[in-house]
C-alpha positions as CSV (number, residue, x, y, z in Angstrom):
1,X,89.6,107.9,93.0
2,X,86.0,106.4,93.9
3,X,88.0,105.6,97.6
4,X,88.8,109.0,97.6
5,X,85.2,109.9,97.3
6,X,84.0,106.9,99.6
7,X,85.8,108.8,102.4
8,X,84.7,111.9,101.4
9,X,81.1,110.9,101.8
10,X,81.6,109.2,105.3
11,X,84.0,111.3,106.9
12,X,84.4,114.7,108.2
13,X,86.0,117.4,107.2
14,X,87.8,117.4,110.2
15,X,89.4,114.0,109.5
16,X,90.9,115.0,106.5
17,X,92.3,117.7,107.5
18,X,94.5,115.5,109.9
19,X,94.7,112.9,106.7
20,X,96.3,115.7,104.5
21,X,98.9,117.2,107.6
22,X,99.8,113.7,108.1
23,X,100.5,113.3,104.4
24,X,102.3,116.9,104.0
25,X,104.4,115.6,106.7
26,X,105.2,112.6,104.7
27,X,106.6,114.6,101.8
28,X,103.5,113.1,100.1
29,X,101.5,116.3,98.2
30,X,99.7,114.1,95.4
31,X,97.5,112.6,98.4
32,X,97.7,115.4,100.7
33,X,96.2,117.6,98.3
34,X,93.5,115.0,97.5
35,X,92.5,114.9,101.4
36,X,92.6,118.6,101.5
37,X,90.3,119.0,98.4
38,X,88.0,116.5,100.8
39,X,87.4,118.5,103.4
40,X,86.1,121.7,101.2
């Protein structure tokens, strides 16, 4: 989790927004909807 939060601190929004499409695309939710929680 505290990577989770490193990138959520020193990234944009905008970045995990692609992270969490890229991840739905995947067929992998668990991190997608960590990325998209990011980007709030």
């Amino acid at each position: 989790t505290s990577f989770i939060f490193f990138f959520c601190h020193f990234h944009t929004s905008s970045f995990f927004i692609l992270i969490a499409l890229k991840f739905i695309l995947k067929k992998n939710h668990t991190l997608a909807f960590l990325s998209a929680s990011c980007s709030k």
